[in-house]
Backbone bond lengths (Angstrom), bond angles and torsions (degrees), N, CA, C in turn:
res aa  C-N    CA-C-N  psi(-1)  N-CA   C-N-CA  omega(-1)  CA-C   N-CA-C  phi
1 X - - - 1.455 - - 1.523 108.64 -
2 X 1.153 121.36 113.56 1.571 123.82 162.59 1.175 98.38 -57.96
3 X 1.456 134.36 120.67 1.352 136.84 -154.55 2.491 95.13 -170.44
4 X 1.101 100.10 60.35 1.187 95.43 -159.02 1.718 94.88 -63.39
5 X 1.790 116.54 131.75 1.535 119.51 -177.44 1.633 105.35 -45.21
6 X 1.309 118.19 149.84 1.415 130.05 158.91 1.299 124.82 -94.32
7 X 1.195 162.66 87.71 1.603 156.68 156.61 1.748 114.40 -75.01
8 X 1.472 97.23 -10.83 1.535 101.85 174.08 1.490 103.71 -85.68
9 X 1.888 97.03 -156.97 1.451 98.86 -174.11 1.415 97.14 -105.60
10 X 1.396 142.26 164.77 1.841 123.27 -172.44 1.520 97.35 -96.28
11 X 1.318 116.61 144.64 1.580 118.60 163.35 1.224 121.64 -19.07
12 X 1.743 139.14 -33.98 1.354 151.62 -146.22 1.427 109.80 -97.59
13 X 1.357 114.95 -27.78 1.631 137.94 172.77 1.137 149.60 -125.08
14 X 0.960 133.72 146.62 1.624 122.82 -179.77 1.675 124.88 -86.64
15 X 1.427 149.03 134.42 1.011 124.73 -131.82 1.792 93.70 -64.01
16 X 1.881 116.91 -23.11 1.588 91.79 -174.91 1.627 116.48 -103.54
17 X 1.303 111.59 26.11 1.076 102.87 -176.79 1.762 94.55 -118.18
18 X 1.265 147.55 82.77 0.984 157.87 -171.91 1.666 105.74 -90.03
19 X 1.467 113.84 131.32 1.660 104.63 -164.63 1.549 109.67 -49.41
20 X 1.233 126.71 175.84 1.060 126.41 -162.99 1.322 103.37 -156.43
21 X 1.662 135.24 167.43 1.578 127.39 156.01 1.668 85.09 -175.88
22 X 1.451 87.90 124.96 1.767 134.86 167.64 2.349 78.74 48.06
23 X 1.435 108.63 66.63 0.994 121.52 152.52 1.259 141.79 83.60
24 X 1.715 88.22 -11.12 1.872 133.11 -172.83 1.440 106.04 -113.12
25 X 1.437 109.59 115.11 1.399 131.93 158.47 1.281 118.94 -20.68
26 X 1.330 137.84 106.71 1.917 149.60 174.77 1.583 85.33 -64.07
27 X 1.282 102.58 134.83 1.572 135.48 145.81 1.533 112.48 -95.43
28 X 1.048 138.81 58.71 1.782 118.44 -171.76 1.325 106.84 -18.42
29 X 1.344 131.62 178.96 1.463 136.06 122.48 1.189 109.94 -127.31
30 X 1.327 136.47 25.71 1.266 125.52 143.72 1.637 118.03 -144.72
31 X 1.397 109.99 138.62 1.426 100.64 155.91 1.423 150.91 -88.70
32 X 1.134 100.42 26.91 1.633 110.97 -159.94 1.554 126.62 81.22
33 X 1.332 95.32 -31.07 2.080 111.86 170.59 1.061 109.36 -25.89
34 X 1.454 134.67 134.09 1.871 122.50 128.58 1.198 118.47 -34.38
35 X 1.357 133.74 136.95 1.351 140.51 139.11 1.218 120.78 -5.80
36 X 1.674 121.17 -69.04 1.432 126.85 -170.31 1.434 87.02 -154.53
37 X 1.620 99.41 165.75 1.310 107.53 -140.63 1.788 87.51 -115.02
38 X 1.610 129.74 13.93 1.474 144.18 -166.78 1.282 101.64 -177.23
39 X 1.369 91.48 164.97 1.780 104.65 170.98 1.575 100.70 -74.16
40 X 1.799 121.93 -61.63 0.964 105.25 -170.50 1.961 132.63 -50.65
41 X 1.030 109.77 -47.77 1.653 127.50 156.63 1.309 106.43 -25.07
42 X 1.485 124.77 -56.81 1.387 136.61 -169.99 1.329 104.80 -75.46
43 X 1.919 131.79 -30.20 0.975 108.81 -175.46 1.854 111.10 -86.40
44 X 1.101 124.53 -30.68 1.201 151.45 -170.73 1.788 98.00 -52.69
45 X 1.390 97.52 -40.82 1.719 104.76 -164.11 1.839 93.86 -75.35
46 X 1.316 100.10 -54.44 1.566 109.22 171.98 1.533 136.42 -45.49
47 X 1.564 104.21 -43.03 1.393 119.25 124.77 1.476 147.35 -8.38
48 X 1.463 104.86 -84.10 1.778 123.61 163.58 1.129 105.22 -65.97
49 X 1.758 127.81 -42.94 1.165 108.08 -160.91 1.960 113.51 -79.49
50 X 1.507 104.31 -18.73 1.510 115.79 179.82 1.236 116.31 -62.58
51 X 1.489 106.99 -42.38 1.465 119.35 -159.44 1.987 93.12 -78.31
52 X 0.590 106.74 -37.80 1.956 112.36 -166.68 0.912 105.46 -74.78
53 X 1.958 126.81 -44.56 1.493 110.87 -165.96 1.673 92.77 -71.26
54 X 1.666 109.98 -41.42 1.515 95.27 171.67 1.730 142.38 -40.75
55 X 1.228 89.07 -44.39 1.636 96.84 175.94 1.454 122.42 -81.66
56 X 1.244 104.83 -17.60 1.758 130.72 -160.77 1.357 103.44 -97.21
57 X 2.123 130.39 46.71 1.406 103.62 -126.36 1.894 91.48 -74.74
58 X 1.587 106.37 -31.59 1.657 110.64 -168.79 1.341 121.22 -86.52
59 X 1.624 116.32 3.57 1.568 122.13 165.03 1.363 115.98 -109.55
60 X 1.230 107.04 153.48 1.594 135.48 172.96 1.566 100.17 -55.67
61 X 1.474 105.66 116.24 1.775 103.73 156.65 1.610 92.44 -138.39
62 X 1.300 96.50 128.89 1.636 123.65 165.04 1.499 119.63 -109.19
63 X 1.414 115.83 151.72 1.495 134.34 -173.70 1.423 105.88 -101.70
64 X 1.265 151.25 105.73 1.522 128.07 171.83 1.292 114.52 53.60
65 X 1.241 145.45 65.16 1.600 168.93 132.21 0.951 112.70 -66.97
66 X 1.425 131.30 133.45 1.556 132.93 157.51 1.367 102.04 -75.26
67 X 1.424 97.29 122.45 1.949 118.84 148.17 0.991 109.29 -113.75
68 X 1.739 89.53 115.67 1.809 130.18 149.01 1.561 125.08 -77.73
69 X 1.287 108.27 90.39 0.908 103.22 175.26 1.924 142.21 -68.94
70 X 1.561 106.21 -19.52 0.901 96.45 177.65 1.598 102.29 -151.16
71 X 1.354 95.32 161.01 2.050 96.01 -156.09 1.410 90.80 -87.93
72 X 1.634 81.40 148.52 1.551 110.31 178.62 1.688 116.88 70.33
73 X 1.466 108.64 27.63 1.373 113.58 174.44 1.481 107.22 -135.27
74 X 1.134 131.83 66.95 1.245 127.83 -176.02 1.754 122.95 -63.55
75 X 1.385 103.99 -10.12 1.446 123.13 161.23 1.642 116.25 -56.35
76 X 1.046 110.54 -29.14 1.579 129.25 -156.01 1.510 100.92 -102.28
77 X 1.572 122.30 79.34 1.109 111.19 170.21 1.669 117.10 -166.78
78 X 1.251 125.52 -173.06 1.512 111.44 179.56 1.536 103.68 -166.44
79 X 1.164 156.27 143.81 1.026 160.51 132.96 1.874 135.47 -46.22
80 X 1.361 117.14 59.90 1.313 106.79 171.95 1.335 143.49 -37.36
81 X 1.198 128.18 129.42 1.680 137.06 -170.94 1.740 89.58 -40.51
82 X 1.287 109.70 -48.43 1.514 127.91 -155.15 1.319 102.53 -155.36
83 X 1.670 107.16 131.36 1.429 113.19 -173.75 1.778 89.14 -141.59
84 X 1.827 111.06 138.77 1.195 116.78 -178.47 1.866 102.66 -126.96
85 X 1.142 95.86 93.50 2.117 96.86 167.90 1.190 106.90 -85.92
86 X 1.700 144.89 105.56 0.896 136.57 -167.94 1.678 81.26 -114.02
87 X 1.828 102.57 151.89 1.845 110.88 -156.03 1.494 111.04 86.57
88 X 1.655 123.27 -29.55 1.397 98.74 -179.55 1.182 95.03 -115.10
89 X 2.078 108.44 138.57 1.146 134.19 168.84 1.579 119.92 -33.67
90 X 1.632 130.31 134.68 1.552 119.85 178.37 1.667 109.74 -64.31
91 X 1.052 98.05 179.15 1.763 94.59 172.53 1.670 108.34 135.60
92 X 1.319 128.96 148.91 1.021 139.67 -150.99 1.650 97.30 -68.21
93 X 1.697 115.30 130.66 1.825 112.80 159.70 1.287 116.19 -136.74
94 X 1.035 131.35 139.75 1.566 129.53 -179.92 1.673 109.35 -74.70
95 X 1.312 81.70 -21.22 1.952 89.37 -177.51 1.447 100.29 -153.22
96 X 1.266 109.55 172.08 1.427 119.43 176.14 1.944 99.28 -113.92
97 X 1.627 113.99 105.78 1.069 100.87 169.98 1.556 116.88 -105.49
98 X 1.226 116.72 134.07 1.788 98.44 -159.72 1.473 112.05 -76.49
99 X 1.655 115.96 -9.16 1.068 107.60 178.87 1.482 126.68 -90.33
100 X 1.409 103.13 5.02 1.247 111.10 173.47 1.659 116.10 -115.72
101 X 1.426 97.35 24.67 1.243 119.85 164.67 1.265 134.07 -105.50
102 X 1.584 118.22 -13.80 1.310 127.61 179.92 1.409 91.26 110.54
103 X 1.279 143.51 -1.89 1.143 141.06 148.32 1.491 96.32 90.84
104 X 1.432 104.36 46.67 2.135 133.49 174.42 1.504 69.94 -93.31
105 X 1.601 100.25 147.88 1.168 127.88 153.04 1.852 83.14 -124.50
106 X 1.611 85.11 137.66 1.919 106.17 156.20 1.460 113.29 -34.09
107 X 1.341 112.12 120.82 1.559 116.24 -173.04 1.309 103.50 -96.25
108 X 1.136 138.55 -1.51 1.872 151.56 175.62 1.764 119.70 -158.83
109 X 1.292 75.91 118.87 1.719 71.29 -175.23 1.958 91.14 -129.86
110 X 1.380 105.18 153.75 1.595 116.39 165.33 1.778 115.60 -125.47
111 X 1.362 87.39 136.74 1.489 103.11 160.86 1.351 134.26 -98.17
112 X 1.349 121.39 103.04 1.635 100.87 177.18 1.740 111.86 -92.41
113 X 1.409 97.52 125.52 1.806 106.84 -175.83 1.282 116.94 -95.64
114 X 1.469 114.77 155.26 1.428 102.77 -175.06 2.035 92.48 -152.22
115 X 1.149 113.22 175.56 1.846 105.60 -164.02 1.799 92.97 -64.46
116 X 1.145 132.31 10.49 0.941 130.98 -176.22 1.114 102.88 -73.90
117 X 1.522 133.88 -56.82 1.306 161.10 -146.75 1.945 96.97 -97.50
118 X 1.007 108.16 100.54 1.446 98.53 -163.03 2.422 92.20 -105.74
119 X 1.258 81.86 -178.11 1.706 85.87 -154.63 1.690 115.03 -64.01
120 X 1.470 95.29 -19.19 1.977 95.11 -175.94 1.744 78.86 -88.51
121 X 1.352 171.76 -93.71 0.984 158.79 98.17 1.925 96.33 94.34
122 X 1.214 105.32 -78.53 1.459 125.57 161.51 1.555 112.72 -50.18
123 X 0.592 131.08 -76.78 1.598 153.90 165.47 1.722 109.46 -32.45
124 X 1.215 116.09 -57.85 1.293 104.30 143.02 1.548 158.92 -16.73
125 X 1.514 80.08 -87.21 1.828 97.93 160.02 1.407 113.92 -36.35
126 X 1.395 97.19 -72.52 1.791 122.35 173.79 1.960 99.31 -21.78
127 X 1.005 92.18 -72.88 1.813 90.40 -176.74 1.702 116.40 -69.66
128 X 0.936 126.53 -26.94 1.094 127.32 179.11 2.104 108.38 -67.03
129 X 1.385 91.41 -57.05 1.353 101.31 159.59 1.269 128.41 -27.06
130 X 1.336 124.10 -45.48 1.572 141.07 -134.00 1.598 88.08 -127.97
131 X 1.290 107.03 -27.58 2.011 108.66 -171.73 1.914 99.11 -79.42
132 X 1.693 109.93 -30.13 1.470 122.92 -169.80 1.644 134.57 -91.06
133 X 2.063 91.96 -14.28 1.673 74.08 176.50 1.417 80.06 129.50
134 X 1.180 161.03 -14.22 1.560 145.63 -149.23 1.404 106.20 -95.59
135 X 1.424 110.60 139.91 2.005 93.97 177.38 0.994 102.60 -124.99
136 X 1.511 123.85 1.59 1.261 120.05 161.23 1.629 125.06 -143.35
137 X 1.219 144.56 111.50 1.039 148.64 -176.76 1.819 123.65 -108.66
138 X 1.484 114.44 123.53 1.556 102.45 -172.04 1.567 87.44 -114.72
139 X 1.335 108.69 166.04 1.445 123.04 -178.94 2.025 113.31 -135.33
140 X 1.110 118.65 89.66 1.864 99.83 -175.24 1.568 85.73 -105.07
141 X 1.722 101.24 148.90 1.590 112.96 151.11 1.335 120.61 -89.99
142 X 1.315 124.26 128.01 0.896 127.16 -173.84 1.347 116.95 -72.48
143 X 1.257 124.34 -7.15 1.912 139.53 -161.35 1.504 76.65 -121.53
144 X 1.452 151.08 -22.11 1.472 101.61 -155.43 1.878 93.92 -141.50
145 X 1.346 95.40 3.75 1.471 98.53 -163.64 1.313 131.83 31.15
146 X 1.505 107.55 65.48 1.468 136.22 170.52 1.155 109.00 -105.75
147 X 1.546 118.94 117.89 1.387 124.91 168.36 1.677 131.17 -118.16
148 X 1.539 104.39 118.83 1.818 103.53 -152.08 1.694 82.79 -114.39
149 X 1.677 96.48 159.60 1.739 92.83 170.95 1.574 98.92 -150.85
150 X 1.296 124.97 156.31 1.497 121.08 -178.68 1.712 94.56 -140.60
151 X 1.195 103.99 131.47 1.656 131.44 174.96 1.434 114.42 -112.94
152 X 1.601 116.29 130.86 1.332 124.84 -160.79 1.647 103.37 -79.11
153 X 1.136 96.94 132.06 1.292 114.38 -178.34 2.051 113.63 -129.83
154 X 1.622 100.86 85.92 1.147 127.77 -162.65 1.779 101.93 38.40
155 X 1.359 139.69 -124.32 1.359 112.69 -173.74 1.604 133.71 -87.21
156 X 1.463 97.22 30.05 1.537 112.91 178.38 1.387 133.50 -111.58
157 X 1.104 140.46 144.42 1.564 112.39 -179.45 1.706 88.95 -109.55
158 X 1.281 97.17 119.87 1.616 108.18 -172.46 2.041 109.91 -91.65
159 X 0.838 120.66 138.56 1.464 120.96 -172.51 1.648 113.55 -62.15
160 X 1.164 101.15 117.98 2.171 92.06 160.97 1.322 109.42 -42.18
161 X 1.195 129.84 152.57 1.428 127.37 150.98 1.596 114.68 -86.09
162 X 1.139 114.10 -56.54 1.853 114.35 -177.05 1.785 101.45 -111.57
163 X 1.259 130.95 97.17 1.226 140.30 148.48 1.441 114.34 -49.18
164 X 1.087 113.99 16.28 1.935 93.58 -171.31 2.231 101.41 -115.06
165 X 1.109 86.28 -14.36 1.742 89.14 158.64 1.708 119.11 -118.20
166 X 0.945 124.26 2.98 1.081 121.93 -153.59 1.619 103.86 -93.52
167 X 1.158 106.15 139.85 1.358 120.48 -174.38 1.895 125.36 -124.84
168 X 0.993 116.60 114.30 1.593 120.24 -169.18 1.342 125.00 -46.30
169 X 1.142 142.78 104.44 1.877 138.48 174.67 1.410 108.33 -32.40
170 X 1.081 116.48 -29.98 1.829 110.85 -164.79 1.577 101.67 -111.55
171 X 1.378 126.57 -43.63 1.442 117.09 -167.74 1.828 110.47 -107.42
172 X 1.251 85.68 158.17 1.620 114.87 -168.68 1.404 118.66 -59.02
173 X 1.026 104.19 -27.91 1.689 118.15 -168.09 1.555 109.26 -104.87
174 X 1.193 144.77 -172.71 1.322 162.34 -2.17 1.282 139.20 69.49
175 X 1.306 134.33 21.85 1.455 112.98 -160.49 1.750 114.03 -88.96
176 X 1.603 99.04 124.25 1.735 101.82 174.62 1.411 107.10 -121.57
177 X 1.583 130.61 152.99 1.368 135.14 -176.80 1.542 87.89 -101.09
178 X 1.755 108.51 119.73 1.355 139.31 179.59 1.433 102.74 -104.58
179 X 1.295 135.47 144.23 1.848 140.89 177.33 1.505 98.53 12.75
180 X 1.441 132.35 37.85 1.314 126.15 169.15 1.533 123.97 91.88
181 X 1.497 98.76 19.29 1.444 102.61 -178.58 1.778 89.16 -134.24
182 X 1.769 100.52 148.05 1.548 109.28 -177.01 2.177 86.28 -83.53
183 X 1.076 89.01 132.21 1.743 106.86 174.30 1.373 96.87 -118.02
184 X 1.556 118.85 140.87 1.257 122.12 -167.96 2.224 92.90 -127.58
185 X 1.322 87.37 133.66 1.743 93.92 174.02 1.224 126.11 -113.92
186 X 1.350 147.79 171.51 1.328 129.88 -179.09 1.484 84.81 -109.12
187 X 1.363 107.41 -158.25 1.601 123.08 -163.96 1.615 92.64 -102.78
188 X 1.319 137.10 -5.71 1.441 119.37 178.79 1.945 89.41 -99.60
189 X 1.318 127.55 -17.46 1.356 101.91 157.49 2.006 85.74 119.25
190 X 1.374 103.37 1.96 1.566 105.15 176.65 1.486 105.56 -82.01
191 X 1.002 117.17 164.35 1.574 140.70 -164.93 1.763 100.56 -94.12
192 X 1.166 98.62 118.84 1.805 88.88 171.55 1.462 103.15 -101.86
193 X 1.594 88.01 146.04 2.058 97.24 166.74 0.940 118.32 -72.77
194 X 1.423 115.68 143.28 1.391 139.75 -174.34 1.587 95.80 -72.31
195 X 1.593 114.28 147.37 1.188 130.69 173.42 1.739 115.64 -27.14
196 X 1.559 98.17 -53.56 1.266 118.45 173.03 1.546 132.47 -58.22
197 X 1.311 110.54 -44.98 1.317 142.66 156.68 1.769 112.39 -40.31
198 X 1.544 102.58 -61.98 1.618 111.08 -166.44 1.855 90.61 -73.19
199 X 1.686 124.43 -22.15 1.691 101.02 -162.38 1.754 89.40 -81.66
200 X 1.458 114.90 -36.14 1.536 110.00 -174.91 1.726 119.78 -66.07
201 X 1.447 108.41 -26.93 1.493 108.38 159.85 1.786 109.98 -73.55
202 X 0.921 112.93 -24.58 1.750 112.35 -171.24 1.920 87.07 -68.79
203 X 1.435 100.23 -73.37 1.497 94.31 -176.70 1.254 125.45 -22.07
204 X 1.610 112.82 -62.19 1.658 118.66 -169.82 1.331 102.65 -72.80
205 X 1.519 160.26 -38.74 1.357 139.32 144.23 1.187 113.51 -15.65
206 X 1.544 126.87 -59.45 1.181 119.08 -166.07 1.161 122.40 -78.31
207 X 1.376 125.21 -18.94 1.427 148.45 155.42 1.597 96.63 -45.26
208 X 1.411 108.45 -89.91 1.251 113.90 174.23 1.618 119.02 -12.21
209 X 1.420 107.44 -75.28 1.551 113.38 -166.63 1.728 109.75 -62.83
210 X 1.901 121.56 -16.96 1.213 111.23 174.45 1.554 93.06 -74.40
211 X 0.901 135.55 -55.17 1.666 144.03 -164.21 1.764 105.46 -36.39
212 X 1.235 94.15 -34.95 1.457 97.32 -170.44 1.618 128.26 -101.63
213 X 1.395 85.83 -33.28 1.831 102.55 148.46 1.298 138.07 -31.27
214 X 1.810 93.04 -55.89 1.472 116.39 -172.72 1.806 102.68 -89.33
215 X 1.193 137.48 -33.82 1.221 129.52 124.58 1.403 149.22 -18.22
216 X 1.157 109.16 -27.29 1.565 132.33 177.41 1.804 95.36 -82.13
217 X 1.291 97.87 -74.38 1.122 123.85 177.02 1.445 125.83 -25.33
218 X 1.707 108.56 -45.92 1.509 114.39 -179.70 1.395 100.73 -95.87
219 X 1.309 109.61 -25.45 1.704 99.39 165.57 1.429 133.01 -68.55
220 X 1.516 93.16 -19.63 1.747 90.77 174.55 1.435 105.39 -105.26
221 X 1.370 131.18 5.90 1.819 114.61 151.62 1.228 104.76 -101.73
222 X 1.593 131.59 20.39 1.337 111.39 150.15 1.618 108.08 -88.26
223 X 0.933 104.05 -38.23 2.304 110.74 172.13 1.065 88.14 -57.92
224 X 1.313 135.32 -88.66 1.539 102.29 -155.47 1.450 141.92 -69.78
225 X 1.467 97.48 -3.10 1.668 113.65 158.63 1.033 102.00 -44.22
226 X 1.430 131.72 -79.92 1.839 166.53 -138.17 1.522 79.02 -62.67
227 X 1.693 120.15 -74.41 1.256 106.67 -151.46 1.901 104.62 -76.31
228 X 1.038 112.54 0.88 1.879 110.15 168.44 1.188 100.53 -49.58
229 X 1.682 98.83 -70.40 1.501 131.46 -172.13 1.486 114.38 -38.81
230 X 1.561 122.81 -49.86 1.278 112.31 161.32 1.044 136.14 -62.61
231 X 1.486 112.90 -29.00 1.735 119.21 173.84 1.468 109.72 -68.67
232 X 1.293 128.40 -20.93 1.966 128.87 -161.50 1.808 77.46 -82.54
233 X 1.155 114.78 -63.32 1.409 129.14 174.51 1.496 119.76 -29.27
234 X 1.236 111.35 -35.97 1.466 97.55 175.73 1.288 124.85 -96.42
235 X 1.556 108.82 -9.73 1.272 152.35 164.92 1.669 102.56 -48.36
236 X 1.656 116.14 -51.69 1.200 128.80 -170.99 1.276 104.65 89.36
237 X 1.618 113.18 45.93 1.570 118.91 164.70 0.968 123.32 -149.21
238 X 1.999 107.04 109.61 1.695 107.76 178.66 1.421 116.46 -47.96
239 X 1.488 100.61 142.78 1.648 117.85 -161.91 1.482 70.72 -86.89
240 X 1.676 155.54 -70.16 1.167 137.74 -132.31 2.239 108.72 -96.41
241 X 1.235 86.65 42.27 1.550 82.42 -169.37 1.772 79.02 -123.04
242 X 1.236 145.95 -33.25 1.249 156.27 -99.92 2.144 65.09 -137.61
């Protein structure tokens, strides 16, 4: 979402007249934005965001959510590609308000950029990020497969120098952009399947397990054929005369 952060007041209001309905402060949850600004961007987000809520089983991971950071400023907010609250429970939010979070700000959030997202744009976020609470922020382009990351360094988010080993304190994964595709790793250094990957392995299991079912199946009405056949037999009656 081109969703450039707000710390000002928005064109629509005055800093004290903040929208309102039957007396209670508006949170939007949407701005009218697209989602993602490409397919590829969109798949990448779908990606990070699959793999985390998976691994992440007792924290909050959101896709493009507004975070509000602070009450009674609905001006004050931004939407991450990817937002990680680890401590807060999963479960449905229209927004992320931090104060109704225990007053967690998202400890990892990702951006996927694309020429859309131009550098004051970048530059932005970056500070807004760093003004809110973030201790870790990753950035990939999706057009150029450049991957930058900044780690909080008491009130700064200070830059990685080499992203190409570097691995996160809090999250499970790995993610590096390989021949132009985001590849996601776990921490023993294995390759995770792509969204796509895990539904075509899901399929062939299930393939598999009918295959073997129906196998089971003809094997056990040939046994209990056999043992008919022995009982007519002891009976003193050919099973193939019958």
């Amino acid at each position: 979402m081109y969703s450039t952060p707000t710390s000002t007041v928005l064109t629509s209001f005055g800093l004290d007249e903040p929208p309102s309905f039957n007396g209670e402060i508006v949170y939007p949850d949407s701005d009218g934005e697209p989602r993602a600004d490409n397919a590829l961007q969109l798949d990448w987000m779908i990606e990070l965001h699959t793999h985390l809520s998976r691994l992440l089983r007792d924290d909050f991971v959101a896709a493009n959510l507004f975070w509000y950071p602070v009450k009674g400023r609905p001006d004050i907010r931004t939407a991450p590609d990817i937002l990680v609250a680890l401590g807060r429970p999963k479960g449905h939010r229209f927004s992320y308000k931090q104060w109704e979070e225990g007053g967690i700000a998202p400890q990892v959030v990702f951006e996927i950029w694309s020429s859309v997202n131009p550098p004051n744009h970048r530059r932005d976020k970056l500070v807004w990020y760093e003004q809110y609470g973030v201790e870790e922020l990753y950035a990939f382009d999706s057009e150029t497969g450049e991957a930058e990351g900044w780690q909080r360094d008491a009130d700064k988010l200070e830059r990685i120098a080499d992203m190409r080993d570097w691995v996160s304190p809090r999250l499970p994964i790995r993610p590096v952009v390989e021949n132009g595709e985001l590849t996601l790793y776990d921490r023993k250094g294995n390759r995770c399947l792509t969204v796509a990957e895990a539904f075509a392995k899901a399929d062939e299991l299930r393939a598999e397990a009918r295959r073997l079912a129906a196998e089971n199946t003809l094997e056990s009405i040939v046994v209990e054929k056999e043992r008919a056949f022995a009982k007519l037999r002891e009976l003193g009656i050919d099973p193939n005369s019958l």
